[in-house]
C-alpha positions in Angstrom: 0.0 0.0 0.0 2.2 2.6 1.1 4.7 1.8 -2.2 1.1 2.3 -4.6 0.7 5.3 -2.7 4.2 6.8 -3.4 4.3 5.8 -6.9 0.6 7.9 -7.9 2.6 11.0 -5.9 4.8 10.4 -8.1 3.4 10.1 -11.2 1.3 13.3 -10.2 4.3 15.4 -9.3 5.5 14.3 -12.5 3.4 14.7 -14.1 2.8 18.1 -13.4 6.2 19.1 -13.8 6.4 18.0 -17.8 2.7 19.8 -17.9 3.6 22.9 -16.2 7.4 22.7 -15.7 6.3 25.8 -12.8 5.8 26.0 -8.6 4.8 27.4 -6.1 7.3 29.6 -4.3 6.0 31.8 -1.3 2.8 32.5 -2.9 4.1 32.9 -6.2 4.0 30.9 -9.5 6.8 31.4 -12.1 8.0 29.4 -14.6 11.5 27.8 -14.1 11.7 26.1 -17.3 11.3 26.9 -21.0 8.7 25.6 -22.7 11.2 23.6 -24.8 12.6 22.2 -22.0 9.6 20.8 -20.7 8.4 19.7 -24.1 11.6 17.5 -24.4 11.0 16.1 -21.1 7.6 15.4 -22.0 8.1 14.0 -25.4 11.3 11.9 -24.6 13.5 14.6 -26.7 16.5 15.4 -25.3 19.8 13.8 -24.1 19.8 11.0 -21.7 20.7 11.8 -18.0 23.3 10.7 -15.5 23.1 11.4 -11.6 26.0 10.4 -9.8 24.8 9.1 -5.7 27.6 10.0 -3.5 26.9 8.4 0.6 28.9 9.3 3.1 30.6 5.7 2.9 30.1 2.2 1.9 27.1 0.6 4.2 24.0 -1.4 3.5 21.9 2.0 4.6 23.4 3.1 1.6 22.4 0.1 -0.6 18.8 0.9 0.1 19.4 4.2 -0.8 20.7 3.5 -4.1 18.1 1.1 -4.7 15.4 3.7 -4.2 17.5 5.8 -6.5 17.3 3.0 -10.0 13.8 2.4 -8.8 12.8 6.3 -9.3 15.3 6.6 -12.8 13.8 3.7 -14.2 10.1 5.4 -13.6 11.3 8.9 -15.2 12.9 6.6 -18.3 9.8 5.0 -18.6 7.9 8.0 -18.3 10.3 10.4 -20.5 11.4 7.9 -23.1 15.0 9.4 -22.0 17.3 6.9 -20.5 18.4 8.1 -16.9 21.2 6.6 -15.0 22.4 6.0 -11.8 26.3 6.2 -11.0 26.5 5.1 -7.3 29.8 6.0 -5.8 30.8 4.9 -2.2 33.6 6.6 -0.7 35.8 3.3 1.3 35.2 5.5 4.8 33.1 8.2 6.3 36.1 10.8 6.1 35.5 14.0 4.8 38.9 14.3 2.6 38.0 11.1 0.5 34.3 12.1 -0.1 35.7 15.4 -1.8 37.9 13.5 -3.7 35.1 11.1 -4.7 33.0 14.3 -5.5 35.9 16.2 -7.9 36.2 12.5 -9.7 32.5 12.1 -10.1 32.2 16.0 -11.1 34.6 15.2 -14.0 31.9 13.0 -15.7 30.2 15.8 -16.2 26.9 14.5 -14.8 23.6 15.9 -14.7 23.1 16.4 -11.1 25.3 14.8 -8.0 23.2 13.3 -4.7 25.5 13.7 -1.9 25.0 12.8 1.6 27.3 15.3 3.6 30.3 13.4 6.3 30.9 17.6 6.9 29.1 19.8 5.2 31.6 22.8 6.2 34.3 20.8 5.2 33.0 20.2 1.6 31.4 23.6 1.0 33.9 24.6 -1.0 33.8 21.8 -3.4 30.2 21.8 -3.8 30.0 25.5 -5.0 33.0 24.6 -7.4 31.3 22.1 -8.4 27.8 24.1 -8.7 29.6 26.7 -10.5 30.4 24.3 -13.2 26.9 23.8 -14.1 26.1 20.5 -12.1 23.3 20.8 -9.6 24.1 19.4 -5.8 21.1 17.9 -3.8 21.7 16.6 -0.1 19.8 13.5 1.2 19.8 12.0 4.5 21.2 15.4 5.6 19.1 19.0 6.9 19.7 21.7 4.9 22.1 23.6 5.5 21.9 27.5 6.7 22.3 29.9 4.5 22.6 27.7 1.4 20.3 27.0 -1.7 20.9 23.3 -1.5 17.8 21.3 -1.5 17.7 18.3 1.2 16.3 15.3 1.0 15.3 13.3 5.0 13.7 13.5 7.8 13.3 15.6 11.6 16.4 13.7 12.9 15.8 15.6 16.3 12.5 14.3 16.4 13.8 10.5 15.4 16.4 10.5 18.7 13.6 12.4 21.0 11.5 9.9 20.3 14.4 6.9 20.6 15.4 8.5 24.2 11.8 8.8 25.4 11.4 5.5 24.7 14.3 4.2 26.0 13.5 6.1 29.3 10.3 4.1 29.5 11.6 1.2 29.2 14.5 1.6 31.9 12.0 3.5 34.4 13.4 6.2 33.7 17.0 5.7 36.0 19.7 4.3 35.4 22.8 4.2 33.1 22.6 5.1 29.8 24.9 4.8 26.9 24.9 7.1 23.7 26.8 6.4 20.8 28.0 8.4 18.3 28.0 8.4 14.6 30.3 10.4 12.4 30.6 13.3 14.5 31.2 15.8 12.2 28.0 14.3 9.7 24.8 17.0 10.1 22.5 14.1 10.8 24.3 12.0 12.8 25.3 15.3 15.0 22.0 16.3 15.2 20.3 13.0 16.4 23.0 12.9 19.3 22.1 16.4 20.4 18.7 15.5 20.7 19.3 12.0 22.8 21.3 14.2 25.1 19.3 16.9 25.2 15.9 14.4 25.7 18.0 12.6 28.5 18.3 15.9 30.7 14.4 15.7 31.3 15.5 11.9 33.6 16.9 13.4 36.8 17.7 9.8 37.3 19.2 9.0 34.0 23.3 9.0 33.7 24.5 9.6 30.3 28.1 8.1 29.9 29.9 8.2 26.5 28.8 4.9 24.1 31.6 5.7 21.9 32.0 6.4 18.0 31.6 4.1 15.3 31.7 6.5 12.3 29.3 4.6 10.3 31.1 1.3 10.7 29.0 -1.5 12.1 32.3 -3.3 13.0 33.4 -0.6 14.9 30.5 0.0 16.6 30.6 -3.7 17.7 33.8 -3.3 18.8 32.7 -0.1 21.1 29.6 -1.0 22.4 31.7 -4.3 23.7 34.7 -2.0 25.7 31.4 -0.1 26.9 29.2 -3.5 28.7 32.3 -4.4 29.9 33.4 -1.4 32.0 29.5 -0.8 32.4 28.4 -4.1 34.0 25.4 -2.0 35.4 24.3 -0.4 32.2 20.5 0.3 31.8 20.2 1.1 27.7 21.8 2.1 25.2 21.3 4.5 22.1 23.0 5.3 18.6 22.9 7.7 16.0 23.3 5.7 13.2 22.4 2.7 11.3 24.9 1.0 13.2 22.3 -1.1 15.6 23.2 -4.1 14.8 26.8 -4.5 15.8 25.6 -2.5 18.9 23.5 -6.1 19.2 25.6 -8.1 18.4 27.9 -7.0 21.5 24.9 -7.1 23.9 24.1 -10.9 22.5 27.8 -11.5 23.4 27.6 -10.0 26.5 24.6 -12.2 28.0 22.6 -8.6 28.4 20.2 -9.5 25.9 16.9 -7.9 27.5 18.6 -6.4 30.4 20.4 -3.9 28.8 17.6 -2.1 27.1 18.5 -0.7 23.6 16.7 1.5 21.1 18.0 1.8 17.8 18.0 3.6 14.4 17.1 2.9 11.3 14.8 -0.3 9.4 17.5 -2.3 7.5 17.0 -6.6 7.8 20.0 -6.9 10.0 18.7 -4.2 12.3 14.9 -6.2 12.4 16.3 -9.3 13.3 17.4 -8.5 16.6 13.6 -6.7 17.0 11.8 -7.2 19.9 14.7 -9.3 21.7 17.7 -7.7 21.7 16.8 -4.3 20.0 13.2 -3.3 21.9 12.4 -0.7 19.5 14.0 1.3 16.3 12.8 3.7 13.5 13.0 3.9 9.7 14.2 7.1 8.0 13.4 5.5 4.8 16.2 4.9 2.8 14.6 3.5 -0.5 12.4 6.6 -0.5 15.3 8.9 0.7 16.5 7.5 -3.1 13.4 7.7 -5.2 12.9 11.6 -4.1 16.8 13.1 -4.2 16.5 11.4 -8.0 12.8 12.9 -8.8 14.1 16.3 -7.1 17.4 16.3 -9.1 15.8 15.5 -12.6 13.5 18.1 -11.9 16.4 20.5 -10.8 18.6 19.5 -14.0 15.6 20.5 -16.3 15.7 24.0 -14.9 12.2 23.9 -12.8 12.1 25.2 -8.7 12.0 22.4 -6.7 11.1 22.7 -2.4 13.9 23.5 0.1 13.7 20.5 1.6 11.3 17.1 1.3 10.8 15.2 4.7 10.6 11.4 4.5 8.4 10.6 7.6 9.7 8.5 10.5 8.5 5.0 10.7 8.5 3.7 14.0 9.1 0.1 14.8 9.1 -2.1 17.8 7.1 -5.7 18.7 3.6 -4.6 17.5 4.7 -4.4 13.8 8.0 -6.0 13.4 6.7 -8.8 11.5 4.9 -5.7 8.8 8.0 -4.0 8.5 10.3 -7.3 8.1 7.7 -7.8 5.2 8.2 -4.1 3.7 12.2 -4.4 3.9 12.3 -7.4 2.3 9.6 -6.8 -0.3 7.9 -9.9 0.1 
């Protein structure tokens, strides 16, 4: 249901656009396209398209992502009768030095649009404008947008996602005890944010200590390997909370540990390796929907390469998952 229902949004927005190829902006309607732009998309004139997906690094999260992303170019090349493409590029680690590396080589395809999910925004600014300059349109996903800039951003209210993790996690602890908080890439907006929030949700528990949970940086290994050091010089732990998709080496280590069920943990994200360890090890999680992350930066960015207005930012949702509908969203993930 809820993939028939994104596919008729879709198919309207599009719709529209090769119609109208206009928005709405603050009240206003102008057209950002000329007619023989939107008559090419329409008809299937035109050259065929290439958008390059740049993730902060290689992970399964990711996978979905670029999933989502062939799913929505094979729609618009059905609809357009212009063959789009997907060029998924994976920087080996969540640094910020080898994603703007991986940027400049992608950039020298000359493209039609890059997708790029920010490990430091500030810290790749510069290449992005160079980049923009150039003629090739940047779209974030899986990122806010950031202040001051024109960028469009694909994702969700990550402050909202680890409020509603930390609340939860409060419940089921009693609302005392010790509490772990791991972090993702530090320096990536989302993964920043989300920890904010958990710390800042925490603070309402007079009885809850917050101790450090470490840093994976996007690596489930590592976060294994952390949340392991952690239960061991915590034997008293009460939960424990992340910021990334992480969650299952964070599970793994509790397995491991014999805390399965004592130490509480509520996790991020909906990817099959995350669901198995739902209701037993993991008591709760939520999706920030990675397939659909994909489907809208690739509708957004083949609007935005065909010269129309597109929204500041398009929010996802947040799909939230614990024993009452694992079994739906095992079903949903797998697409049985």
């Amino acid at each position: 249901m809820k993939r028939r229902i994104f596919g008729a949004i879709v198919g309207c927005c599009l719709t529209f656009t090769l119609l109208a190829g206009c928005s709405n902006t603050g009240g206003k309607v102008e057209n950002t396209g000329t007619n023989t732009e939107v008559a090419q998309a329409a008809t299937g004139e035109g050259k065929d398209m290439t958008f390059v997906i740049v993730p902060k690094t290689v992970h399964a999260w990711f996978d979905q992502v670029n999933i989502g992303a062939k799913k929505q170019a094979d729609m618009l090349s059905a609809q357009t009768g212009r063959k789009i493409t997907i060029d998924y590029r994976a920087p080996e680690n969540a640094d910020v030095t080898e994603q703007n590396s991986t940027l400049e080589q992608a950039a020298a395809t000359h493209p039609d649009g890059i997708c790029l999910d920010p490990v430091d925004y500030e810290g790749s600014k510069a290449v992005i404008e160079e980049i923009e300059a150039r003629g090739i349109p940047v779209i974030l996903f899986d990122a806010p947008t950031p202040e001051g800039s024109n960028l469009t951003s694909v994702g969700n209210d990550f402050s909202e996602q680890a409020t509603i993790a930390a609340d939860k996690l409060a419940e089921l602890i009693g609302e005392k005890g010790k509490v772990a908080v791991m972090q993702g890439a530090p320096s990536a907006p989302n993964h920043a944010e989300r920890y904010k929030a958990h710390l800042e949700a925490l603070k309402k528990y007079p009885n809850i200590e917050v101790i450090d949970g470490g840093i994976d940086n996007d690596s489930i290994e590592t976060a294994k390997t952390q949340a392991a050091a952690v239960l061991a010089a915590n034997p008293d732990l009460a939960g424990f909370l992340n910021c990334d998709a992480g969650g299952s080496g964070i599970a793994a280590a509790i397995e491991e540990a014999g805390k399965s069920g004592t130490v509480k943990f509520v996790a991020m994200d909906n990817l099959i390796e995350i669901l198995d360890y739902v209701p037993n090890t993991i008591q709760a999680t939520s999706s920030t929907m990675p397939q659909m992350q994909g489907e809208y930066a690739v509708l957004m960015m083949w609007q935005k390469a065909n010269g129309m207005e597109i929204p500041k930012k398009i929010d996802t949702g947040i799909g939230y998952i614990d024993a009452s509908n694992i079994d739906e969203w095992k079903q949903i993930v797998s697409g049985k």
